[in-house]
Structure formats: C-alpha cells, structure tokens
C-alpha positions in Angstrom: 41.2 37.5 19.2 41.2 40.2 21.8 37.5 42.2 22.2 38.1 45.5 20.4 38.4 48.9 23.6 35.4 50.6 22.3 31.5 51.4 22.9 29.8 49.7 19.7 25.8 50.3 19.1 23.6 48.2 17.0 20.1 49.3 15.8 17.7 46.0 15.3 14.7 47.0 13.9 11.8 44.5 13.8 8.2 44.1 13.1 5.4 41.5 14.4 8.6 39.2 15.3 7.3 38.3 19.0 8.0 34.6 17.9 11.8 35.5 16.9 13.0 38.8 18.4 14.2 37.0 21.3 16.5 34.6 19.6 17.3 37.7 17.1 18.7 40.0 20.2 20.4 36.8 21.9 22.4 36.3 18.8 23.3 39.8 18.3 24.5 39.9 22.2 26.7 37.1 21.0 28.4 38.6 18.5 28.9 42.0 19.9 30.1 40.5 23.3 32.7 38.5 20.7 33.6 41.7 18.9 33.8 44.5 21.3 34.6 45.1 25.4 31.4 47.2 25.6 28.2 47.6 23.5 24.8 48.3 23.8 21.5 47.0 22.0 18.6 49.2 20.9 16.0 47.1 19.5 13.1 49.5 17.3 9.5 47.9 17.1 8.2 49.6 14.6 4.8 49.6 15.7 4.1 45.7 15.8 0.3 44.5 16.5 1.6 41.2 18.1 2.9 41.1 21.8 6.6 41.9 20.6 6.4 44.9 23.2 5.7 42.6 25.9 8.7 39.8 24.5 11.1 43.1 24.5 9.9 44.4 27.8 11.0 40.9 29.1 13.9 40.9 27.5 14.9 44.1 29.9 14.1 42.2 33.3 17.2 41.0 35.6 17.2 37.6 34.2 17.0 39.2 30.5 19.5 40.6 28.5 22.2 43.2 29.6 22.5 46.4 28.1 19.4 46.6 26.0 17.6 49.6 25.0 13.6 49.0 23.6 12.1 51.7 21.7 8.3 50.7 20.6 6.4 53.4 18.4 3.0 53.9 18.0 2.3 53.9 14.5 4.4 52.3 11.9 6.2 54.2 9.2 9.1 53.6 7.2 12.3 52.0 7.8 14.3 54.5 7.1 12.6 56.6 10.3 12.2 53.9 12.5 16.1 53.2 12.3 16.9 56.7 13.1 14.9 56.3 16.3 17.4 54.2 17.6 20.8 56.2 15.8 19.6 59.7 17.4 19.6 58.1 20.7 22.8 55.3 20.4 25.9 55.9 22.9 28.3 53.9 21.1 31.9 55.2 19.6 30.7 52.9 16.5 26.8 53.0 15.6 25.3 50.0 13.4 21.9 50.0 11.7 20.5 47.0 10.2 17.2 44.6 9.7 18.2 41.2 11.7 15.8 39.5 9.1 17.4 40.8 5.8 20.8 41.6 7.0 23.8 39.5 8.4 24.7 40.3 11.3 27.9 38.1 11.2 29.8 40.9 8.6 30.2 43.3 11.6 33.5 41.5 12.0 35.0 43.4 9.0 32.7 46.5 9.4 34.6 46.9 12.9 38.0 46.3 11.2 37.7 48.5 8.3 35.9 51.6 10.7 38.6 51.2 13.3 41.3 51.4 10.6 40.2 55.3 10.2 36.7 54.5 8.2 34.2 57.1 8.6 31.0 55.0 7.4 31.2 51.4 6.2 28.7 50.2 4.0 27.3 46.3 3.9 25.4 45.5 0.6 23.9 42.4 0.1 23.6 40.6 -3.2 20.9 38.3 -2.3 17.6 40.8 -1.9 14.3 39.6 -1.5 12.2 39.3 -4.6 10.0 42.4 -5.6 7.3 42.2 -7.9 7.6 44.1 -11.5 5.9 47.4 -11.2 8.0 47.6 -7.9 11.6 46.9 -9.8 10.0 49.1 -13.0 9.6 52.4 -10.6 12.9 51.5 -8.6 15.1 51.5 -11.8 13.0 55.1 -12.9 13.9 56.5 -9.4 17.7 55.5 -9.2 18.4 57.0 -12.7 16.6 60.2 -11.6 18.1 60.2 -8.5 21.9 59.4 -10.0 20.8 62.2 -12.6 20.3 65.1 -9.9 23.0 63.9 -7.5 25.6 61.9 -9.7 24.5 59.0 -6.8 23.3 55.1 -7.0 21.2 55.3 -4.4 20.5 51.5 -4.5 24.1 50.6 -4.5 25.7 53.4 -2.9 23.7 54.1 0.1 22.2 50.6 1.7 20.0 50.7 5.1 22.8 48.5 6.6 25.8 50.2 7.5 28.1 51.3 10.3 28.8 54.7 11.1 31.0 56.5 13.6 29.5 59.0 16.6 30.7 62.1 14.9 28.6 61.0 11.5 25.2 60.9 13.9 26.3 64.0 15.3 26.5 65.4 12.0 23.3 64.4 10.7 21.6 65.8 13.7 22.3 69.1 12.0 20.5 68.7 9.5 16.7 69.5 9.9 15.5 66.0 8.4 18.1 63.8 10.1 15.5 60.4 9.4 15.0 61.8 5.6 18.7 62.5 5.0 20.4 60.0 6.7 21.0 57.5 3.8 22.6 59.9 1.5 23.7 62.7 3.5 26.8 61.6 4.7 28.3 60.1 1.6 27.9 63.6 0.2 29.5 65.1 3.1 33.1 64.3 2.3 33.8 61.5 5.0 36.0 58.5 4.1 33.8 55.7 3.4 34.3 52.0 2.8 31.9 49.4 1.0 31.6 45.9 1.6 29.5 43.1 -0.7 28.5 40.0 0.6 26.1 37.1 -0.4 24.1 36.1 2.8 20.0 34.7 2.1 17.4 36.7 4.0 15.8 35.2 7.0 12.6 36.0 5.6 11.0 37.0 1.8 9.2 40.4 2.6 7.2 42.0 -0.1 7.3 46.2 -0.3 4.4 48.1 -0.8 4.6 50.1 -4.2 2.8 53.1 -3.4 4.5 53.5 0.0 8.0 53.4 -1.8 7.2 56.0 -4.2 5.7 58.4 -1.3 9.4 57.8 0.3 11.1 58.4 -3.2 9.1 61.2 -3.9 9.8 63.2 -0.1 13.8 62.2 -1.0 13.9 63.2 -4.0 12.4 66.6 -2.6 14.3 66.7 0.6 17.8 65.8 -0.8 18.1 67.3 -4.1 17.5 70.1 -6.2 16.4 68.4 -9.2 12.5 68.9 -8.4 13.0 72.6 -8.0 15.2 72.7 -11.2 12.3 71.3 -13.1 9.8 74.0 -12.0 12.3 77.4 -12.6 13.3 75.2 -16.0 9.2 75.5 -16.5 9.1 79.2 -15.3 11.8 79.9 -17.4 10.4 78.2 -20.9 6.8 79.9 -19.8 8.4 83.4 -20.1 10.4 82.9 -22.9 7.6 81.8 -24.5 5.0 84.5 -23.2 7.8 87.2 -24.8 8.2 85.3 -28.1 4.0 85.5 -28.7 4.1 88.8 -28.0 6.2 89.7 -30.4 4.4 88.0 -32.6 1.8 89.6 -31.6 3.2 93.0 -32.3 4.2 92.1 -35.8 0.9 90.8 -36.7 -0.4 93.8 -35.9 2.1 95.7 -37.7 2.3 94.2 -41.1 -0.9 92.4 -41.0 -4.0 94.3 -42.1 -7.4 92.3 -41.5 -6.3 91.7 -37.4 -10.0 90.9 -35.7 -10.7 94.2 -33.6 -10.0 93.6 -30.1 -7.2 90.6 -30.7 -3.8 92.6 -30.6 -5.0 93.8 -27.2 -6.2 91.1 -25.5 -3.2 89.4 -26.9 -0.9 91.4 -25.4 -3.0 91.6 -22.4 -2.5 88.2 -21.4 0.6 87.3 -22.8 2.1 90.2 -20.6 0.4 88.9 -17.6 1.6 85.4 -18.1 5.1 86.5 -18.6 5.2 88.2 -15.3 3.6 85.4 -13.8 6.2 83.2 -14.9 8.6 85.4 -13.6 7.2 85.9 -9.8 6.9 82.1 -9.8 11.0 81.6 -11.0 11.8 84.1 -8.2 9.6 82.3 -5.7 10.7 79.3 -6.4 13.9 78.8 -4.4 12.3 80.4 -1.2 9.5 77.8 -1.5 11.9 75.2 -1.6 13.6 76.5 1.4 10.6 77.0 3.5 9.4 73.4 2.9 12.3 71.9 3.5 12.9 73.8 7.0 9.2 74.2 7.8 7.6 70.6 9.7 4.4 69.2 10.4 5.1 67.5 13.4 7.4 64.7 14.6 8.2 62.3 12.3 7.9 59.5 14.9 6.4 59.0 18.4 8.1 56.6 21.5 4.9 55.0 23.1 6.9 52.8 25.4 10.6 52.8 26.5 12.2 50.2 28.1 16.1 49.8 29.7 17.5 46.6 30.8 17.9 46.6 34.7 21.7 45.0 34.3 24.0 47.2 32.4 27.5 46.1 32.4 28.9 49.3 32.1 28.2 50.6 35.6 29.4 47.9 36.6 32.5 49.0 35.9 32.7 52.1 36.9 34.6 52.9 40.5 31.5 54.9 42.3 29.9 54.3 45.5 26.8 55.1 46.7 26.7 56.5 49.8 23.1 56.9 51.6 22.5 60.8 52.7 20.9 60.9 56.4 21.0 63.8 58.5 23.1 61.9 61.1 25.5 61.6 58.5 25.7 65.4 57.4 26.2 66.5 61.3 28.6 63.8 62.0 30.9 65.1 58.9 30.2 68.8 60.2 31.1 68.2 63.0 34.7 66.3 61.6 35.4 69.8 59.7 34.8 72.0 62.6 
C-alpha cells in the first residue's frame, strides 16, 4: 500500500504518562509513517505533575523523534480544551484528535480512507468505555436527553472526542468565539458531510471522571451551544407576566363586585402586581442581549503554553529544494560588482 500524498496531524493528549508517553508517540510515528508521506505529531500534556515535560522535551532532541510538536500547559483543565491546544495550532491537510490511552490509534486506516473519499469530519466511537460510577452515568443520561431536546443531537453518540477533521473544519471553528467550547458539536451542525465509524477496541487504562467537573463542562455547553437555557428564562418571564396581568384583573374585579375589600388591599395589589409585570417584561427583553454578551464577552484565555518544544529533525525541510547561502559583505560587493 502506497503512503497516502498528504500532510496528516494527530493530537495525543496525555496526562502523568512519563512512564508510557514515549512508547505512546513511537507507536503513533509508526502508523502515520505507514499511512501517510508526511505528518506531524503534537503531543498536549495537560498539565502533568510527573517529569512527562522533561520525557517529551527528549523526545524533540536529534536522536528523538522527527516531526514532533510538544505543547505542556500550566494548569490542567478539560479535555475538551487541551485538545484544541493542539487543533488551533496543527499544519496537516487532515487533523486527528484522540486520547492514546482510551482511543485506537490503529482505526486511522479507515478514517484516512473515508476523509480522503470527500469526508468532511469522520467520527471514531468506541463501544468499550471505561466504567463510570452511577451518579456519573445518572447525570450523563439527564444531560444527553436535554441536550438532544434543545438541539435534536446525541451528544454522546454523535459527537465523540476522537475524530478526524479536515483543515478547512479547524479554520471554521476558529470563527467562532469559543472554538475549545464548540468544537465537539459545532461542526456537525454546520452542514459538512460527515462519516461515523464504530469499533470495539479495550482502553489502555480504566480512568474514573470527576462528577462535578463534568457537570461544570455540561453546564458551560449547554450555555455556550444552545439556546435552550435562555428559552427557559423568557419561558419564565413570559409565565411571570401573564400571571402578574391575570392577578390584576383579579384584582380589579374584587374590587368591583366585592364589598368588604380590607382598605388599602386593591392598591397595594395593583401596586405590585403592575411592577412585577413590567419587571417581567424588561427581564424577557433583556434576555437575548444577555445571552449574547456572555457568550462573546471572556475572562481570559482558556488555556496557557508554559513550555513549547519542536523536534530539531523535521522531515519536511528536508525536502524542500532551498539553500542557504551565508550573507558576508565580501559576498554583497563581489555580486555588485558582477551587475555593474
């Protein structure tokens, strides 16, 4: 099989692996130099507290690995983030993001066949996930039925971490003003042709998530990539002024056909019924602008790069035709002295 003419990126990320990450990045060379004529690797530590940055700085050296790309953050956050650290800054024609512990690398075979073939995005979902505890599976089912509710998505089916995409999909995303937030869901909403691939492959290690950090992701996608959050609130200004306007006319006809009204309870009645209405009413109309604000409006980076490292060998300079030619002022006079 001939090596496929095109510039494929994969996006390792890993985590307090300094024991493995070497053996996870030679295997990955392996298969890309298999697959592909060109192809780079951009490993992510997300922010590990063993000496993985010093393995992966290693890695870079002349004797290490060609055409590697380290990214190490300084504080951890989620996957989801960490992954678009190394997408916003891939090179490749073809970019592939996936967790070398819980996804099989060996399915980029088909990946590459169905995106050259005119796929857009090619999804990889794997039947055998780790284990989660009950609570975490309980608020996991709750958030996929809201979520397929507000955007008529699966997002557990329909948009897994490991996938390929092409350059133009990354360039897309980068439009949008929460690339690291969107980037699961945004393109499969975005009209591209899209392919999905299932597979049965045992993770290299049983990793337990973190309940509360899950929700706090759910809760910021679920803000971020829908409208069903905001929909709840104008449904809730909505009811409150309906309601303020039926009590007052309540109100009114107690006061009307009602003789023994307390003194003073028609007006203050009225009073704040009327203010609660309007109330109700500057809060529907301020609702969409609020939504808009937070959504453009940010806090800072979502993500810092502490350390950077490049391998010193990259293959594709290798073969490019360019010489370079030492500049010395003997030089410059010698070739003015040719024009004149």
């Amino acid at each position: 099989m001939m090596p496929l003419p095109v510039l494929v990126s994969v996006v390792l990320l890993v985590r307090n692996q300094s024991a493995r990450v070497e053996a996870l990045v030679t295997a990955a060379a392996a298969t890309l130099s298999r697959l592909v004529s060109d192809y780079e690797l951009i490993v992510v530590d997300n922010a590990s507290e063993d000496n993985s940055a010093e393995v992966l700085r290693n890695l870079t050296s002349e004797s290490g690995q060609p055409n590697l790309q380290i990214y190490v953050l300084t504080k951890e956050v989620d996957a989801d983030t960490a992954l678009w650290v190394g997408l916003e800054n891939a090179l490749g024609d073809y970019v592939v993001a996936l967790d070398p512990l819980l996804d099989d690398i060996s399915l980029l075979d088909s990946m590459l066949e169905k995106a050259t073939s005119g796929v857009d995005i090619v999804l990889a979902y794997n039947r055998q996930r780790p284990a989660q505890s009950t609570m975490y599976n309980l608020a996991q089912t709750a958030f996929n039925l809201l979520y397929r509710s507000s955007s008529g998505m699966n997002f557990a089916h329909e948009a897994p971490r490991y996938r390929l995409v092409s350059k133009r999909i990354v360039n897309f995303i980068l439009q949008h003003p929460q690339p690291a937030i969107a980037y699961r869901n945004l393109p499969l909403t975005g009209g591209f042709s899209c392919a999905k691939l299932l597979y049965s492959s045992p993770p290299k290690e049983l990793r337990e998530k973190h309940l509360g950090d899950s929700v706090d992701r759910g809760i910021r996608l679920l803000v971020s990539t829908t409208r069903a959050p905001m929909r709840i609130v104008t449904s809730l200004c909505l009811f409150g002024a309906g309601a303020n306007l039926v009590y007052s006319v309540y109100v009114v006809l107690v006061g009307i056909f009602k003789q023994d009204v307390a003194p003073g309870w028609l007006s203050i009645s009225l009073q704040q019924s009327g203010m609660f209405f309007l109330i109700s009413l500057v809060l529907l109309v301020l609702a969409e602008y609020i939504l808009n604000m937070a959504s453009l409006s940010s806090e800072g980076p979502l993500y810092h790069v502490g350390q950077e490292f490049t391998s010193a060998k990259m293959t594709r300079r290798e073969k490019l035709n360019i010489e370079e030619i030492e500049f010395s002022p003997e030089r410059a006079a010698q070739r003015a002295q040719d024009d004149h």
